[in-house]
C-alpha positions in Angstrom: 60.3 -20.9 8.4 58.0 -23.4 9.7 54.4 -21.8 11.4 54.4 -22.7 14.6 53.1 -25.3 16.8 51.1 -22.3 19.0 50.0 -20.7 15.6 48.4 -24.3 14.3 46.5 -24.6 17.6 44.8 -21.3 17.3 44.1 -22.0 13.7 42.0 -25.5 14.5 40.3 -23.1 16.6 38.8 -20.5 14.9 38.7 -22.3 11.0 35.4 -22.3 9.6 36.2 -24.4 6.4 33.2 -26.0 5.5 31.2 -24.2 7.9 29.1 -22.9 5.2 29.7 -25.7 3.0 32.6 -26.6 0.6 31.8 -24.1 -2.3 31.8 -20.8 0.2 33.4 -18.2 -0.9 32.6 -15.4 1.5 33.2 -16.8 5.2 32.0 -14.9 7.8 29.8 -12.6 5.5 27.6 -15.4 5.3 26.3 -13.8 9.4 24.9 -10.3 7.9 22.0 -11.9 7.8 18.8 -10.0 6.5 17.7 -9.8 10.5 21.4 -8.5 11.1 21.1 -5.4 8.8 17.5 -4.3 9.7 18.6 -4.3 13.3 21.8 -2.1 12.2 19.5 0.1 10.5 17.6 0.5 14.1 20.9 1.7 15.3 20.1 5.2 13.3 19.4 7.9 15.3 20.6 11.4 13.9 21.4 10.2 10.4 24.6 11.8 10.9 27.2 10.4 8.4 31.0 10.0 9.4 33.2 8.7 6.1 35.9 6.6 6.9 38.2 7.0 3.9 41.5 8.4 3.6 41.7 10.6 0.5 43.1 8.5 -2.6 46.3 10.7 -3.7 49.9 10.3 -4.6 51.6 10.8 -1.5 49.4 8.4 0.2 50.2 5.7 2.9 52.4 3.5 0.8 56.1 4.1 1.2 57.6 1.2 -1.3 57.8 -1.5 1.7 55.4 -4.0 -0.2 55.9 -4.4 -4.2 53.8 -3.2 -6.6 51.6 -1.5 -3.9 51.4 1.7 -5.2 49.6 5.3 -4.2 47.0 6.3 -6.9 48.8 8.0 -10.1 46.1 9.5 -11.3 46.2 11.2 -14.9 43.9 13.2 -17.0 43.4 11.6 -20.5 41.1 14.8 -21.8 40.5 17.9 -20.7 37.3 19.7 -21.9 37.3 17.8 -25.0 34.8 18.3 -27.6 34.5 14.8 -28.5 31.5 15.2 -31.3 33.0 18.4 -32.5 33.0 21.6 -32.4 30.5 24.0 -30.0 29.0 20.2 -28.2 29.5 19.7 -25.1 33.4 18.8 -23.7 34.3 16.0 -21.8 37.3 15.8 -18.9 38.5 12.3 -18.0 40.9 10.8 -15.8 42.4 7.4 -15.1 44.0 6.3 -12.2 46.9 3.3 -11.2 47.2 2.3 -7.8 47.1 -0.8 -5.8 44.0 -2.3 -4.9 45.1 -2.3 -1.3 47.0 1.2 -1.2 44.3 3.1 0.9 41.6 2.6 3.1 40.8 -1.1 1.3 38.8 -4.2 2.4 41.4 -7.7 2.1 39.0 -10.4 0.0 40.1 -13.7 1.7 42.3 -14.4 -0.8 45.0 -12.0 0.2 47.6 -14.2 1.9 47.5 -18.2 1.5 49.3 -20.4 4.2 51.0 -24.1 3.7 49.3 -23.4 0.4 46.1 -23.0 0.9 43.4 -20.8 1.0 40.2 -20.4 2.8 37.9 -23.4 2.6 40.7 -25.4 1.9 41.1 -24.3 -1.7 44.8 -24.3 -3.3 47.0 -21.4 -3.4 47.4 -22.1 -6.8 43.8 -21.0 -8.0 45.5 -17.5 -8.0 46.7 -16.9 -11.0 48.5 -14.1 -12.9 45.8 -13.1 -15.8 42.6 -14.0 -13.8 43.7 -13.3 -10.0 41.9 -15.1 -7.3 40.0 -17.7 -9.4 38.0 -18.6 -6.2 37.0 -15.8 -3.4 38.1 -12.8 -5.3 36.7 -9.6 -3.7 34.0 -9.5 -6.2 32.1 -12.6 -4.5 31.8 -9.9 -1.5 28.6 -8.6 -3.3 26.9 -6.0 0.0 28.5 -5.2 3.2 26.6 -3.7 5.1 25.6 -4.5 8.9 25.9 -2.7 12.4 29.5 -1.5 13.1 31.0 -1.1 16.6 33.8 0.9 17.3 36.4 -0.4 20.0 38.1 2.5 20.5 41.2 0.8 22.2 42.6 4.1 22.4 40.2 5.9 24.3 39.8 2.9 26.7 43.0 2.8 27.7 42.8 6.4 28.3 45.3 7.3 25.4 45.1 9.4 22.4 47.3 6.8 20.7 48.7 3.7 21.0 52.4 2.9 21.6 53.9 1.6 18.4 54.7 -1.5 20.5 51.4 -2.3 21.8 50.0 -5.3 20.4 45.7 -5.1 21.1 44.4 -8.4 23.2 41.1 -9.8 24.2 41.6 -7.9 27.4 42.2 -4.5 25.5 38.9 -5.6 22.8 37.1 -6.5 26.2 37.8 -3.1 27.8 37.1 -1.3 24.8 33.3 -3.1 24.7 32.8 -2.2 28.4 33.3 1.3 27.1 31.1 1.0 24.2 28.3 -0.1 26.5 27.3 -2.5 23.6 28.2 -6.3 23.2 29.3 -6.7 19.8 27.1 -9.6 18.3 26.8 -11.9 15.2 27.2 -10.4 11.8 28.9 -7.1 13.5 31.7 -5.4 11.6 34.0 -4.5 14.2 36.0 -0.9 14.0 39.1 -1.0 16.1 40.5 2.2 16.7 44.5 2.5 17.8 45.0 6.7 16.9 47.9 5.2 14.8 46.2 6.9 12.0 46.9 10.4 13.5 50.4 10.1 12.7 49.5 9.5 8.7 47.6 12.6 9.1 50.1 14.6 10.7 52.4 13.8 7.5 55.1 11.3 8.7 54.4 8.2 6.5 57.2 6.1 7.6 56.4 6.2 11.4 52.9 5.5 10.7 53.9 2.6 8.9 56.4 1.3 11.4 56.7 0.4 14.2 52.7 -0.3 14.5 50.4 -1.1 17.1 48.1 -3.7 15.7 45.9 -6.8 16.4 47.6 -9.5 18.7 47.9 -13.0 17.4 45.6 -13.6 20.4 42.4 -11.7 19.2 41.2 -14.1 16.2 40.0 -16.6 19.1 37.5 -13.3 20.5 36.1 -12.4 17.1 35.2 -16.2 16.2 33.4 -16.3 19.6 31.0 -13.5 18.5 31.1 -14.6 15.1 31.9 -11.2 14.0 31.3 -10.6 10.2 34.7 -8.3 9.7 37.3 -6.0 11.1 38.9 -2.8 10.2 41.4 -0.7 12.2 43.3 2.8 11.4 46.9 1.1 10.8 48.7 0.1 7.9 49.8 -3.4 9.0 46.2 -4.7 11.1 48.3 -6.8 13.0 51.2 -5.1 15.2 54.3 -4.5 13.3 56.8 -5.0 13.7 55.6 -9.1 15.2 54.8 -9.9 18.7 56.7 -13.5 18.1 60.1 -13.3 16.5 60.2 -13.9 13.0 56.2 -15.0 12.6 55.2 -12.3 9.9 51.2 -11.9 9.2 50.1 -14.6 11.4 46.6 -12.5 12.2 46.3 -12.3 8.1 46.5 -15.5 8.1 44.4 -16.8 11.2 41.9 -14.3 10.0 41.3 -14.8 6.3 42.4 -18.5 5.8 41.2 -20.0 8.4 38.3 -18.2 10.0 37.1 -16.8 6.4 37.1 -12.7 7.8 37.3 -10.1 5.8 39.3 -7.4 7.4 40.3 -3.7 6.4 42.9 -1.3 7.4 43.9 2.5 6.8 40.5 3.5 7.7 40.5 6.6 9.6 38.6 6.7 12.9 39.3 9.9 14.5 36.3 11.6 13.3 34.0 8.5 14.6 35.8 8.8 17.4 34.9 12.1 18.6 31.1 11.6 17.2 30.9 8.4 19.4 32.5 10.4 22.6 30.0 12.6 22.3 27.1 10.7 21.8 27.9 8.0 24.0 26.8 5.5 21.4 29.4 3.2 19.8 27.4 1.7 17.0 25.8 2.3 14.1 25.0 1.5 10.7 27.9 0.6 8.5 27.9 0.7 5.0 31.2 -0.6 3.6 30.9 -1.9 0.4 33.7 -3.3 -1.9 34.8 -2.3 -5.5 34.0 -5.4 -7.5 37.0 -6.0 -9.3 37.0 -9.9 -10.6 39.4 -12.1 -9.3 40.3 -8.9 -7.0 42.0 -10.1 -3.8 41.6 -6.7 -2.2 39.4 -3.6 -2.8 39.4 0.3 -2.3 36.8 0.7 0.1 34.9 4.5 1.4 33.0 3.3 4.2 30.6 5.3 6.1 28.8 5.0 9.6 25.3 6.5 10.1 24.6 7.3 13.8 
């Protein structure tokens, strides 16, 4: 299927290809600027720490719907081993498989590829099967860390969770702000909370996965306009699933990544954050998410966690 005449218009808006000049590999990282991350660190006032990770295991979010992503297998290879003989000291390893994007998991920019091409205007192709993501693979994504502002749709719209039909807008991101009391600025990473995750966490991984609320096709136009750095949500899909616009699959992926050159995340769980920001009354903080640097990676487990 052809992408749309109303999904080319939004991309010529928001693409950033060339922005920071032909050989960029990072996009909208390029705004955590060193003046960006020492006013995140202002943002600390307790010190309290809120992770952000779902817990890596074999039952995890995955439920076969994409191939090859699997939930961690993890194995022991030794068990107290005495490995330099007898009476040393033993040893207990593990290995794991899993996808790089099974659980809470940053997408590098070369995730998904549209009319084949990447962001920056690179080919498709440069992905390859031995070496991955020749060009942008997650390991470019060196340090992420900046002030993050939670939307918390959610609590906004003065829901515990979003309907699995609701697809998030400007309005909704706008609302969300207004309730943060903050105006999220250059170089933020953006947390958008749906409560979808609370369904995960209750046990039922096949309603958590479908149907989804998610980000419209509507809200990569806001995020270029305050040249946010990255966003993350608590779903499984980012964008709402299944599609606001009949047979258009991924067009956020694709607005986002290719052409704006955003890194975005999803399965991070913001309940906990939540509640800490409800208390406080303070909807941003310090953010440290920082990728796994697998080479040629084109996604990443992630354990991200805000400092308030």
């Amino acid at each position: 299927m052809t992408l749309p005449v109303e999904f080319h218009d939004i991309a010529k808006r928001v693409n950033n290809w060339g922005r920071w000049g032909a050989d960029d590999e990072i996009g909208t990282l390029n705004l955590i600027t060193d003046d960006v991350v020492r006013a995140a660190v202002a943002e600390v006032r307790t010190g309290r720490r809120v992770p952000l990770a779902l817990p890596l295991r074999e039952d995890g979010v995955q439920t076969g719907l994409i191939p090859g992503r699997v939930n961690p297998l993890h194995a022991m290879v030794q068990i107290n081993q005495e490995i330099f003989g007898p009476g040393t000291v033993a040893c207990s390893d593990d290995a794991v498989t899993m996808g790089l994007q099974a659980g809470t998991h940053w997408d590098a920019l070369t995730h998904v590829s549209h009319s084949g091409k990447l962001y920056n205007g690179r080919p498709a192709a440069t992905i390859t099967p031995h070496g991955g993501a020749e060009f942008g693979g997650i390991d470019k994504a060196r340090h992420v860390v900046s002030r993050g502002v939670l939307l918390d749709v959610a609590r906004a719209r003065g829901v515990d969770r979003l309907d699995g039909g609701h697809a998030v807008t400007p309005e909704d991101l706008a609302a969300a702000e207004e309730l943060a009391g903050t105006r999220v600025r250059a170089g933020d990473i953006v947390l958008v909370r749906t409560g979808q995750v609370q369904i995960y966490l209750a046990g039922d991984r096949q309603a958590y996965g479908y149907p989804s609320p998610g980000l419209s096709v509507r809200t990569p136009e806001w995020f270029h306009a305050r040249d946010v750095a990255a966003v993350a949500n608590d779903t499984l899909t980012f964008e709402i699933f299944p599609p606001e616009i009949d047979d258009l699959w991924l067009p956020v992926h694709a607005l986002d990544l290719v052409e704006m050159g955003m890194f975005q995340g999803q399965n991070w769980n913001l309940e906990e954050l939540s509640t800490a920001c409800g208390q406080t009354g303070r909807y941003a903080f310090l953010l440290s998410a920082m990728p796994e640097p697998f080479v040629g990676g084109t996604g990443t487990p992630v354990a991200p966690v805000a400092v308030l």
